[in-house]
C-alpha positions in Angstrom: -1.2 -7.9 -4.8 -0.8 -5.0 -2.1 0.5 -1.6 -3.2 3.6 -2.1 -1.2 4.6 -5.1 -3.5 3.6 -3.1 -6.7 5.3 -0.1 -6.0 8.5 -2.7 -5.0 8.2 -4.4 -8.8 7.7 -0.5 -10.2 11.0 0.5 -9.1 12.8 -2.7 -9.7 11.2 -2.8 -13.8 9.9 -5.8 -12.6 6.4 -5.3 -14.3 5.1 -7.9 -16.1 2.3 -7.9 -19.0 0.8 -11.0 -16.9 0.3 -8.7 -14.0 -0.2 -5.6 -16.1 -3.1 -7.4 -18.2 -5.0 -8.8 -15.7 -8.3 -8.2 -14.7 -9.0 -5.2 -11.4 -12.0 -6.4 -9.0 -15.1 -4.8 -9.3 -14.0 -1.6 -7.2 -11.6 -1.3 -9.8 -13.5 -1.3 -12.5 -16.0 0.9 -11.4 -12.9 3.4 -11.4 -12.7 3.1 -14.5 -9.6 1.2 -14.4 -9.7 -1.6 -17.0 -7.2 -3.4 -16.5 -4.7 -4.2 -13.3 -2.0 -1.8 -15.0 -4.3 1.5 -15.2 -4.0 1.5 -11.5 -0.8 2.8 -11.8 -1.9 6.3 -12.9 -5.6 6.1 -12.6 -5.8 5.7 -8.5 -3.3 8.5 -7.7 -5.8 10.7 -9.7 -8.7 9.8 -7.8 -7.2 10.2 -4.7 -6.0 13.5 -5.3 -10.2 14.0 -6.8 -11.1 13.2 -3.2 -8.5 15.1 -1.3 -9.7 18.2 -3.2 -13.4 17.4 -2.0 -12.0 17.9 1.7 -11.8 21.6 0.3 -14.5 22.3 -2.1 -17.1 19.4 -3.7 -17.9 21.9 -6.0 -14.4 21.6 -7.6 -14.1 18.3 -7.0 -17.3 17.2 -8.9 -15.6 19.3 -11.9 -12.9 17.4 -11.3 -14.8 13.9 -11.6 -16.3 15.7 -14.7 -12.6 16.3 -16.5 -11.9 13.0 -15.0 -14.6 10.9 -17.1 -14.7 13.0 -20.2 -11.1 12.7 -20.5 -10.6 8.5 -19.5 -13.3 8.6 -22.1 -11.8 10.1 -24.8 -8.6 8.7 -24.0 -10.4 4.9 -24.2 -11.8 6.1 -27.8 -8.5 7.3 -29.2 -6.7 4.5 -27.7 -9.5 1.8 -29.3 -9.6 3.6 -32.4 -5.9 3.6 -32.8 -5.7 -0.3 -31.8 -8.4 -1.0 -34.6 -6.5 0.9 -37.6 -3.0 1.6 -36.7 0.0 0.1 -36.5 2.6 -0.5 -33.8 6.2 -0.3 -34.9 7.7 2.4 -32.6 8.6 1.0 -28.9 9.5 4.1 -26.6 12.8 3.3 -24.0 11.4 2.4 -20.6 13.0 0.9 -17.6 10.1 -2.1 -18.0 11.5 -4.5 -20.1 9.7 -7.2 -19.2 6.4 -5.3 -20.5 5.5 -5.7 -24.2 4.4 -2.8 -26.4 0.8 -2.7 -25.7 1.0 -2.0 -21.9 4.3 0.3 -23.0 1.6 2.3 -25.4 -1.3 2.2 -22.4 1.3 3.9 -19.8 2.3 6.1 -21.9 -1.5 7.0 -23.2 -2.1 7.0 -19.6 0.7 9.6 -18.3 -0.6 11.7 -21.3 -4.2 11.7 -19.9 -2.6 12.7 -16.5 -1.4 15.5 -17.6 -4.3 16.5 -19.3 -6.4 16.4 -16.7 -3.9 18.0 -14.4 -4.1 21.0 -17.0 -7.6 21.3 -17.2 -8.3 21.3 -13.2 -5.6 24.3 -13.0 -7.2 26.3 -15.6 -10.9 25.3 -13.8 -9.2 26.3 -10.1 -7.6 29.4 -11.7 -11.2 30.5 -13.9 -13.3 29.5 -10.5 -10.9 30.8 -7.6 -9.1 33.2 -9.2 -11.4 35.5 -11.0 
């Protein structure tokens, strides 16, 4: 599916957890996107990753460092949660169609995003700044 259509289905909730579940090519995975539906934050953070190399590929091979150790951590929680909790709570989203696991990945997702958003201003502020 091209990005055009997916960014079409994004804004009309159209989502589904067939589409959201299903498996990225290779590329993808190598990405570290695991399935079709991490996409949706994960590539907009590696394209910002290689924008900042244009700049400094010092900065942006701390940012590939944040990058993994966070998706990594992220992965772990997420696993760990999957394996011993439960899922009652469904957060309101405009993606109705979705069920809760893909709900809880997007919103694991947008919570890793803004981690590593975080860290990479403190490391441009500690490296640039001082």
């Amino acid at each position: 599916m091209s990005a055009i259509k997916v960014i079409k289905k994004i804004k009309s909730g159209d989502l589904t957890d067939k589409w959201f579940y299903s498996k990225p090519n290779l590329f993808l995975r190598q990405l570290h996107i695991y399935v079709k539906g991490d996409a949706l934050v994960i590539i907009p953070i590696w394209i910002f990753i290689l924008v900042t190399g244009f700049f400094s590929w010092k900065f942006m091979l701390l940012e590939i460092g944040v990058f993994l150790t966070l998706r990594g951590l992220g992965e772990m929680i997420y696993w760990l949660l999957q394996q011993f909790g439960e899922k009652k709570y469904r957060p309101s989203t405009s993606h109705k169609k979705l069920g809760n696991n893909a709900i809880y990945i997007l919103y694991q997702l947008s919570g890793f995003r803004n981690a590593f958003i975080g860290i990479v201003l403190a490391l441009f502020v500690l490296i640039y700044l001082f």
